[in-house]
C-alpha positions as CSV (number, residue, x, y, z in Angstrom):
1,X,-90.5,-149.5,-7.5
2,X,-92.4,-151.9,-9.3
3,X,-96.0,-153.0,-9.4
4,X,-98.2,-155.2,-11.2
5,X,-101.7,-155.2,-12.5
6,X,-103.3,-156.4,-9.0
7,X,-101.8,-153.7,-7.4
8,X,-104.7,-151.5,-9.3
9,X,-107.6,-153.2,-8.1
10,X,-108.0,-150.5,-5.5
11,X,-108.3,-148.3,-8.3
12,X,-111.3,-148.0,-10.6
13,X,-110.5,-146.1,-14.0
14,X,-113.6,-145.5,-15.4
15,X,-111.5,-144.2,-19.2
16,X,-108.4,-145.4,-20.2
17,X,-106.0,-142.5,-19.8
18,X,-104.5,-140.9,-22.9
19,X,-100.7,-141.2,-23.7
20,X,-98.6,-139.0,-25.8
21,X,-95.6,-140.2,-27.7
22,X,-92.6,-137.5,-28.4
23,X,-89.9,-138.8,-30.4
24,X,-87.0,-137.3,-32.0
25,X,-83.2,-136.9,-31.9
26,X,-80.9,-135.3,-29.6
27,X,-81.5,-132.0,-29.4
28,X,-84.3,-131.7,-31.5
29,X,-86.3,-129.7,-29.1
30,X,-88.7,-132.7,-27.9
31,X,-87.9,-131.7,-23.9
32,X,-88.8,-128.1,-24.9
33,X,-91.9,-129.5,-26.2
34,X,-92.8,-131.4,-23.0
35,X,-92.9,-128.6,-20.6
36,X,-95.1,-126.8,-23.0
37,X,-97.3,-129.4,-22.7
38,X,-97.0,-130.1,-18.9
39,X,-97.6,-126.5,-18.5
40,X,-100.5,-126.1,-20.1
41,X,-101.9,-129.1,-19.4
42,X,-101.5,-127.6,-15.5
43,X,-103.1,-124.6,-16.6
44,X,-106.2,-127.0,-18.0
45,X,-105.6,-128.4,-14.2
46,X,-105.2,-131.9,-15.9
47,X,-103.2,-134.6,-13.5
48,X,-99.8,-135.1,-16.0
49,X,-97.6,-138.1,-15.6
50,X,-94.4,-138.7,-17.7
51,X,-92.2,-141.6,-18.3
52,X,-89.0,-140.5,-20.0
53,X,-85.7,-141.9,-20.9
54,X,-81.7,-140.6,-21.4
55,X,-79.2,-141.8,-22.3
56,X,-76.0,-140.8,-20.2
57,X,-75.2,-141.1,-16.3
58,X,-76.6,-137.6,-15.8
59,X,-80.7,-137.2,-15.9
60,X,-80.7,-133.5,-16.6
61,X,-83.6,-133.6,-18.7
62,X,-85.5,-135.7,-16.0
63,X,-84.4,-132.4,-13.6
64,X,-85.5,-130.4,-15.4
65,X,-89.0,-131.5,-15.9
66,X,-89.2,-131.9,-11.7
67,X,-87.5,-128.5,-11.4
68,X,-90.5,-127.0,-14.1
69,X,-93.9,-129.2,-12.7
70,X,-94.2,-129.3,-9.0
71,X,-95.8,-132.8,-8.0
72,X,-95.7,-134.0,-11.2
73,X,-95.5,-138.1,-11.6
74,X,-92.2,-139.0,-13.1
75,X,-90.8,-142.3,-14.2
76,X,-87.8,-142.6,-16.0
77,X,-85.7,-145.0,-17.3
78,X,-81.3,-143.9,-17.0
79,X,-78.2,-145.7,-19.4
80,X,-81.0,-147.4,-21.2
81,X,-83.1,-147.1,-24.5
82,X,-87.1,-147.7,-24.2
83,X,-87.3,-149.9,-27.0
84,X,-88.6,-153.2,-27.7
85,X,-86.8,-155.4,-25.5
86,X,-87.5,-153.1,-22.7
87,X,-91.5,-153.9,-22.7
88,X,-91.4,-155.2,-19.4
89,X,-90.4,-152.0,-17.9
90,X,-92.2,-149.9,-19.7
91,X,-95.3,-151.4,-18.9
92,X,-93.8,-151.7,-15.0
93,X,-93.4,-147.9,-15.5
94,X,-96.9,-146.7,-16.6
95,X,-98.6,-149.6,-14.1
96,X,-96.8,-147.3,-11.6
97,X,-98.0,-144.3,-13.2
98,X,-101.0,-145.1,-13.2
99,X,-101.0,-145.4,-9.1
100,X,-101.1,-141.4,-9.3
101,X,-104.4,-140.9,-11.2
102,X,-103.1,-138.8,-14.3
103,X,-105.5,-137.4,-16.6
104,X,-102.8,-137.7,-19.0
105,X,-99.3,-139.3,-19.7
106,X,-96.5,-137.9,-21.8
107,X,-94.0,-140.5,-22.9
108,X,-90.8,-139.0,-24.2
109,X,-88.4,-141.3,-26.3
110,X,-84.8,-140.9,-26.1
111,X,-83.6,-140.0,-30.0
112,X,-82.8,-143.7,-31.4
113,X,-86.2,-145.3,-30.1
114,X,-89.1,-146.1,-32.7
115,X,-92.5,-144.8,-31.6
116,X,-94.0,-147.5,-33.5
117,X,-92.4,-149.8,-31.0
118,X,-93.7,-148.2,-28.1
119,X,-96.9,-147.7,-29.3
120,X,-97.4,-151.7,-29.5
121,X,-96.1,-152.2,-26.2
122,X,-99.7,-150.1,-24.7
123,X,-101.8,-152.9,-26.6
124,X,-100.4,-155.2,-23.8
125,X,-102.4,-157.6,-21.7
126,X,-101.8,-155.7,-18.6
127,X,-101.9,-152.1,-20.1
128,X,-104.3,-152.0,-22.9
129,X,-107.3,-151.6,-20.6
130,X,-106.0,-148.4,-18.8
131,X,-104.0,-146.6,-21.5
132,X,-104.7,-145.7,-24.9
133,X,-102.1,-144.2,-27.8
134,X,-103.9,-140.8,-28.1
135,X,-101.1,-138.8,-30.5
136,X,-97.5,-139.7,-31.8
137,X,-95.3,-136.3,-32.4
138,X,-92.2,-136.2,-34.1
139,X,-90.0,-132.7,-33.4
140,X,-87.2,-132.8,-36.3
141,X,-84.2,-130.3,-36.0
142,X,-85.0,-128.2,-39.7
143,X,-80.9,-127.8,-39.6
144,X,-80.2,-131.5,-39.7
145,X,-83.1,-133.7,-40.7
146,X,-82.3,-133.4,-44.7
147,X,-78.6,-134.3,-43.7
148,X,-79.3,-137.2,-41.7
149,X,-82.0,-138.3,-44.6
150,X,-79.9,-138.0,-47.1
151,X,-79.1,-141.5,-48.7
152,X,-75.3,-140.6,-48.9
153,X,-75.2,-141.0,-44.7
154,X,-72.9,-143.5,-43.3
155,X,-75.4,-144.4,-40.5
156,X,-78.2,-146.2,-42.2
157,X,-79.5,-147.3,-38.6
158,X,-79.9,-143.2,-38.1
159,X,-81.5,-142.9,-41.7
160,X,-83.9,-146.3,-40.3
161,X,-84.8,-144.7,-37.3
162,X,-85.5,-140.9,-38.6
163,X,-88.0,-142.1,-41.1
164,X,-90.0,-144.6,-38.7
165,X,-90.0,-141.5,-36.6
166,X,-91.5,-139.5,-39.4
167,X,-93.6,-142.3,-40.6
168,X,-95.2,-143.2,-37.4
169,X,-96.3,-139.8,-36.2
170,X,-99.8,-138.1,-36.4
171,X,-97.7,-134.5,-36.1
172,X,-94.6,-133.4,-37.0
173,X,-92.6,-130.3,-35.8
174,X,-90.5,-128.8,-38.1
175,X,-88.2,-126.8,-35.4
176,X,-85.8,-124.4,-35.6
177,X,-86.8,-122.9,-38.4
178,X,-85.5,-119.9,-37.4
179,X,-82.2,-121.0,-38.6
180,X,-82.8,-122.2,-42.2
181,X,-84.4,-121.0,-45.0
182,X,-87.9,-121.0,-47.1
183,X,-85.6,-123.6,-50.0
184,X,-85.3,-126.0,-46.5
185,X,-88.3,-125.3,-45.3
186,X,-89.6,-126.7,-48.7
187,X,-87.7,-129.7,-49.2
188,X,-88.8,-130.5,-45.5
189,X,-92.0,-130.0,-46.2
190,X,-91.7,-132.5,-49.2
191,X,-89.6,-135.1,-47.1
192,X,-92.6,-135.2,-44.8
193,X,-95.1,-135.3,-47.5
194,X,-93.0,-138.1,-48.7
195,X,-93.1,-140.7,-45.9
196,X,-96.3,-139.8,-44.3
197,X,-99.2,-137.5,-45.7
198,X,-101.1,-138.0,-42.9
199,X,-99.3,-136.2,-40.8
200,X,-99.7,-132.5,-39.5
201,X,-96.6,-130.7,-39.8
202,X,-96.3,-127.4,-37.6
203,X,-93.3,-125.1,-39.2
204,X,-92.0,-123.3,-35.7
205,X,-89.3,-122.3,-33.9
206,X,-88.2,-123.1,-30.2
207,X,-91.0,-126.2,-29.8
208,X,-94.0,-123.4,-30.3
209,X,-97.2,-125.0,-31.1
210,X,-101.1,-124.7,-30.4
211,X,-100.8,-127.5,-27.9
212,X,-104.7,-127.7,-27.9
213,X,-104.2,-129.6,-30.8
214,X,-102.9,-132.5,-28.4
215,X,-104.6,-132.0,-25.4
216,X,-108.6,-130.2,-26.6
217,X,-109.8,-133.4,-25.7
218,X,-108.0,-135.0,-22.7
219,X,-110.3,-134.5,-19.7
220,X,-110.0,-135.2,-16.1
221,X,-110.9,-139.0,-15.3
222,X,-113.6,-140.2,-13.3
223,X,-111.4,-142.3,-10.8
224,X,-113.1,-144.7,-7.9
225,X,-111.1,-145.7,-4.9
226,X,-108.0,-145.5,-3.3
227,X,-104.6,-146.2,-5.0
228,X,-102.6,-148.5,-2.5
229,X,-100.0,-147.3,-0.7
230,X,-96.7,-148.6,-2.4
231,X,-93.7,-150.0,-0.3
């Protein structure tokens, strides 16, 4: 259901709530890496919210994530990419997000979105005074990344979007690394060095990370008022 801005007057956020950006490709690991993060961020008993998009009829990532966080605020957007002519949902979506009081939201990309994109869709009027980009995290597959980098591949639009992925992100996971070797591991590690520097790269396996490194700061908001009732 959609809301506008108004529709938050009866709701006073004292902080604009944090957003965290996961990107990556198919199978990459990025849903494994949300309900780390939605887990712990339970255990920190922070308010999570998620908007998330797939690509196909079936929204078995989406059931997932309901099946794994009981109550949790979920918006998500089916058959459809969140990109840049899709602003006008996505700021529909987190406006209607935001109705629930998160301490946090998670915003995971489906594999051919740019983050950088996204990112500059939270600077708009009618967002950028209740949300702020806190991290962008990129999860690579270790097995495929130097294959779909490699500047033999047929799909430049792949090649495009992997490195504004890589580019864009404050911390990259390097996962399934269980399944490649230290020679990979190295040329990974020099990829990455390659298109952004500033980045953190985490070498793991199955999505592991310290997620304190994304959520040490988030803290639970200091929230006036009652949200309306939608309908």
């Amino acid at each position: 259901m959609c809301i506008n801005e108004s529709q938050l007057k009866g709701v006073f956020i004292l902080q604009q709530v944090p957003v965290i950006i996961i990107s990556g490709f198919l199978g990459s690991g990025k849903t494994t890496l949300l309900l780390k993060l939605l887990k712990d961020a339970q255990t920190k008993e922070l308010r999570a919210a998620v908007l998330m998009n797939e690509l196909g009829r079936a929204d078995v990532d989406g059931s997932l994530i309901q099946a794994g966080s009981s109550g949790l605020a979920l918006e998500k957007m089916v058959d459809g990419c969140i990109c840049c002519d899709k602003k006008g949902e996505i700021a529909q979506c987190l406006l209607q997000l935001l109705q629930t009081q998160p301490d946090v939201i998670f915003i995971e990309l489906t594999g051919v979105a740019n983050p950088e994109e996204i990112a500059e869709s939270l600077t708009e009027p009618r967002l950028r005074h209740h949300v702020a980009l806190k991290r962008i995290v990129t999860v690579l597959d270790s097995e495929l990344t130097l294959e779909y980098n490699s500047i033999f591949s047929a799909d430049k639009l792949l090649v495009h979007t992997l490195r504004r992925q890589m580019e864009t992100a404050d911390v990259i996971l390097l996962n399934k690394m269980d399944l490649t070797d230290r020679h990979t591991t190295d040329k990974l590690l020099k990829v990455i060095r390659e298109r952004n520097n500033k980045a953190i790269p985490i070498i793991t396996s199955f999505s592991s990370m310290d997620t304190d490194l994304l959520l040490h700061d988030v803290e639970r908001r200091t929230i006036c008022g009652q949200t309306r009732q939608l309908g």
